[in-house]
C-alpha positions in Angstrom: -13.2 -18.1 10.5 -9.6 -19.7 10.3 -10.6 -21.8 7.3 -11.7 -18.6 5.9 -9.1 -16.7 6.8 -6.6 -19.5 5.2 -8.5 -19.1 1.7 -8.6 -15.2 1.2 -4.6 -15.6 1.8 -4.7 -18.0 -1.2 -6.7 -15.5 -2.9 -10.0 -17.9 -3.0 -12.7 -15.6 -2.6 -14.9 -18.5 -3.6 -13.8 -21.0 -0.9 -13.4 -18.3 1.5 -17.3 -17.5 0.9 -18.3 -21.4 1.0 -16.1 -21.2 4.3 -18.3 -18.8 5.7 -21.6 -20.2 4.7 -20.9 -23.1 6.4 -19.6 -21.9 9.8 -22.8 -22.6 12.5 -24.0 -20.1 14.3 -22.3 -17.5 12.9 -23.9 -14.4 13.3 -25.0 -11.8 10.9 -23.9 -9.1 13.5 -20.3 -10.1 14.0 -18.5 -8.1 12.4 -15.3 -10.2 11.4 -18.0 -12.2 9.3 -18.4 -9.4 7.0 -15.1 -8.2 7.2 -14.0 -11.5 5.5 -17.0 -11.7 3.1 -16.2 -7.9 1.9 -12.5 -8.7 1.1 -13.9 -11.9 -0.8 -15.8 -9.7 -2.8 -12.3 -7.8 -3.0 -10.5 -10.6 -4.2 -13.2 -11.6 -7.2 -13.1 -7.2 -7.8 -17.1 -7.3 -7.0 -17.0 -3.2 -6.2 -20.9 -2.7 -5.0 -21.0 -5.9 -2.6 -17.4 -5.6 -1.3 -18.1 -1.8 0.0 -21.8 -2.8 1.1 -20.0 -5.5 3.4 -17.3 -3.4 5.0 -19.6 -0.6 5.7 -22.3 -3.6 7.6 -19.0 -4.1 9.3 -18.2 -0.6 10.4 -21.9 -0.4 11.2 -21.5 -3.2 14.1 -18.4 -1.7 15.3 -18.5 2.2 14.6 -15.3 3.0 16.8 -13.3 0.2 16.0 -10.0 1.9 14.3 -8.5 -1.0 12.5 -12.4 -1.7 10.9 -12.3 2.0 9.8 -9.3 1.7 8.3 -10.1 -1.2 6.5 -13.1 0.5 5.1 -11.0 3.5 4.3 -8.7 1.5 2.3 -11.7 0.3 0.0 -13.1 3.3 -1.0 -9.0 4.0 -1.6 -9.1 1.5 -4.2 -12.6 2.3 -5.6 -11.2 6.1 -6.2 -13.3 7.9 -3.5 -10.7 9.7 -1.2 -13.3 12.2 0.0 -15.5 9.2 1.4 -11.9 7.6 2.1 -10.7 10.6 4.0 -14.0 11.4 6.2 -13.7 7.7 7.5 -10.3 8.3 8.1 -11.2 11.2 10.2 -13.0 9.4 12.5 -10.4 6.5 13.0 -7.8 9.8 13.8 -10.6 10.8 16.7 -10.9 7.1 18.0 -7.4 6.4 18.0 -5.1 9.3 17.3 -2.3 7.1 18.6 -1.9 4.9 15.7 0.3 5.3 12.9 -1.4 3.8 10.0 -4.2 6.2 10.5 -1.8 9.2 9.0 0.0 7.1 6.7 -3.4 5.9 5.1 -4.3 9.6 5.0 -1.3 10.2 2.9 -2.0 7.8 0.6 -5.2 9.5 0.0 -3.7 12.9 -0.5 -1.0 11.4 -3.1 -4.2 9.5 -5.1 -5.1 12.8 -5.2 -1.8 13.9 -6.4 -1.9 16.6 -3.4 2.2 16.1 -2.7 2.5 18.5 0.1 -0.4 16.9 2.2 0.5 13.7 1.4 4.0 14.6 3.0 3.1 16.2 5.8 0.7 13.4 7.2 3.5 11.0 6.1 5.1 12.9 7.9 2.8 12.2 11.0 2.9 8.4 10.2 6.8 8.2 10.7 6.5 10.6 14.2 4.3 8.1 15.9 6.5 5.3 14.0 10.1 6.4 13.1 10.5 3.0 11.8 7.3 2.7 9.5 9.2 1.6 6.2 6.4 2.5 3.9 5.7 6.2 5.5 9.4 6.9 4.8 8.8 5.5 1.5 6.1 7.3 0.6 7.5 10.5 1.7 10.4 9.5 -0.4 8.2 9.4 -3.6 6.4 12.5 -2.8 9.7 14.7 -2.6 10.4 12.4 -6.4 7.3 14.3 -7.4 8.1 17.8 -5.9 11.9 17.1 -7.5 13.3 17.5 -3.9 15.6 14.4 -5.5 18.2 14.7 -2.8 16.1 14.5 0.4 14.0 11.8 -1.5 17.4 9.5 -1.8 17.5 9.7 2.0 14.3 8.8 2.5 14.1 6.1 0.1 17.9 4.4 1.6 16.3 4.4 5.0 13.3 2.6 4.1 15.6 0.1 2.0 17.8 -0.4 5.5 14.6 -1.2 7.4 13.1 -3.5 5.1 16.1 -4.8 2.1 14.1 -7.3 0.7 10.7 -5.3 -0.7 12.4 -5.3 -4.7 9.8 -2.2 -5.3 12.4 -0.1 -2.8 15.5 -0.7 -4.8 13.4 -0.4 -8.0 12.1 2.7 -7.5 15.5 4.2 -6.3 16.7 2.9 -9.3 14.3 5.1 -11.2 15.2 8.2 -9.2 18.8 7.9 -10.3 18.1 7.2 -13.6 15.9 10.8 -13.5 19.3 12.1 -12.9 21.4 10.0 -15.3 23.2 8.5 -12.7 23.2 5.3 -14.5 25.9 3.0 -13.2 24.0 3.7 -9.8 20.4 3.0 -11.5 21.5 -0.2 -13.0 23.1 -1.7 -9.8 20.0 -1.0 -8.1 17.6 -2.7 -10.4 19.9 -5.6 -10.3 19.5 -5.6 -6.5 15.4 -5.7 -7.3 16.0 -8.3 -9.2 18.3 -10.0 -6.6 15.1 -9.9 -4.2 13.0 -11.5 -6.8 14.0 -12.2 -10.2 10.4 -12.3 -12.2 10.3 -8.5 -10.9 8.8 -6.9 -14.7 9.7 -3.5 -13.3 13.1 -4.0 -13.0 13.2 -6.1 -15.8 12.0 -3.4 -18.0 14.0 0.0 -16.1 16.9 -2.3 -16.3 16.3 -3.0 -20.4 15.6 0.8 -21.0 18.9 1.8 -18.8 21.1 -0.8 -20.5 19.9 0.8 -24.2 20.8 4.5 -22.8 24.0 3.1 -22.5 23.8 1.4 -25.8 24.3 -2.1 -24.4 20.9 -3.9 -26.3 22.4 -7.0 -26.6 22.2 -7.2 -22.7 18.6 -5.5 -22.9 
């Protein structure tokens, strides 16, 4: 499972699956084998087999949280957040305790651009975890969306002082002042995206379109 486990982080869904295949004795009812073999099928974007792997998963280990939540997160991506919700239902019964369970149901809710449920179980998320960086975050967007901008800019600079160096953070606060032509304060901020990682096409491009508000194109 290491050698597996060492491809899917390089994004090798095929080694990670040769990997697999050639591990003896592995069992067809252990779970982490099909765990790993339904985010190969992730990686290489193979919906019907990655989603028939992580529910042979869950099905060896119904109350494990963390697979739950993992299968939750697929059928996130895959644009089912009914299915994605009910799972994460169950994971809130096994294990009410942890944080990601009400973050992930967030997420759900703001798919489903449902803003004032994906807030308040955000909400939850940054209760159990005051320090969860993307729960703060993601009530930051929400209030964006409800054009709450003020308590947004709160939420959005603690989740930058917690974790400085995600560029999406500074980006995306960026874009917030920009909604509210504050644009000396939305360039400086897409510069500090841009600090963090300077191929960042985001802030590339909200940094172009700023710098042309301001009629500076040759800079754009």
């Amino acid at each position: 499972l290491p050698l597996a486990d060492a491809c899917l982080q390089q994004r090798d869904f095929r080694a990670a699956r040769e990997a697999l295949s050639s591990i003896e004795g592995i069992s067809q009812k252990n779970p982490d084998y099909h765990l790993r073999l339904a985010e190969s099928f992730l990686l290489s974007n193979e919906k019907e087999q990655a989603l028939a792997e992580i529910d042979r998963a869950v099905a060896l280990s119904p109350d494990n949280p963390l697979c739950l939540l993992r299968q939750a997160r697929y059928y996130q991506k895959y644009g089912d957040q009914s299915k994605a919700l009910d799972i994460l239902a169950k994971a809130a019964h096994v294990a009410p305790e942890l944080p990601d369970i009400p973050y992930s149901i967030a997420v759900s809710y703001f798919i489903a651009d449902d803003f004032d449920l994906a807030l308040q179980y955000a909400g939850e998320a940054v209760h159990l975890d005051p320090e969860d960086d993307s729960a703060l975050f993601l009530r930051g967007i929400c209030l964006f969306a409800k054009n709450r901008l003020g308590e947004a800019e709160q939420l959005l600079d603690q989740a930058i002082r917690l974790k400085p160096r995600i560029p999406f953070y500074p980006c995306f606060e960026g874009m917030l002042f920009a909604s509210e032509s504050r644009n000396a304060d939305a360039e400086q901020r897409f510069r500090v995206a841009l600090e963090i990682d300077p191929d960042y096409a985001l802030a590339h491009y909200q940094l172009g379109q700023i710098l042309e508000r301001n009629g500076r194109f040759p800079e754009a």
